[in-house]
N, C-alpha and C positions, 0 to 999 in steps of 0.2 A: 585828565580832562573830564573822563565822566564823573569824577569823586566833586571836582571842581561844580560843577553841574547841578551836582545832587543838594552840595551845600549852598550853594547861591537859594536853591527852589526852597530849603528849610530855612533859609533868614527870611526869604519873602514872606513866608508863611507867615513868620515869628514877630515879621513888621507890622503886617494887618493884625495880628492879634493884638500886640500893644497898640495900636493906634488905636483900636478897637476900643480896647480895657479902656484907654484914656480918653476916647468918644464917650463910651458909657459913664465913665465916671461923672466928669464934665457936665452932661443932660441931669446927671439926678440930683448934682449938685444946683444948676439951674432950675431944675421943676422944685428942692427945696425951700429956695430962694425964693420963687415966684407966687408957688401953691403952699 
């Protein structure tokens, strides 16, 4: 259960990061476009 746990709390982490990276990517590719 707590291994269970631990790995749940490292994919969340892992999810906001990519989501992150592909937030960021997205804007700069937007501000390239625009500016």
């Amino acid at each position: 259960m707590n291994t269970l746990i631990r790995w749940s709390n490292i994919f969340k982490i892992d999810m906001i990061g990519l989501i992150g990276l592909i937030g960021t990517i997205s804007i700069y590719r937007f501000m390239k476009l625009y500016f």
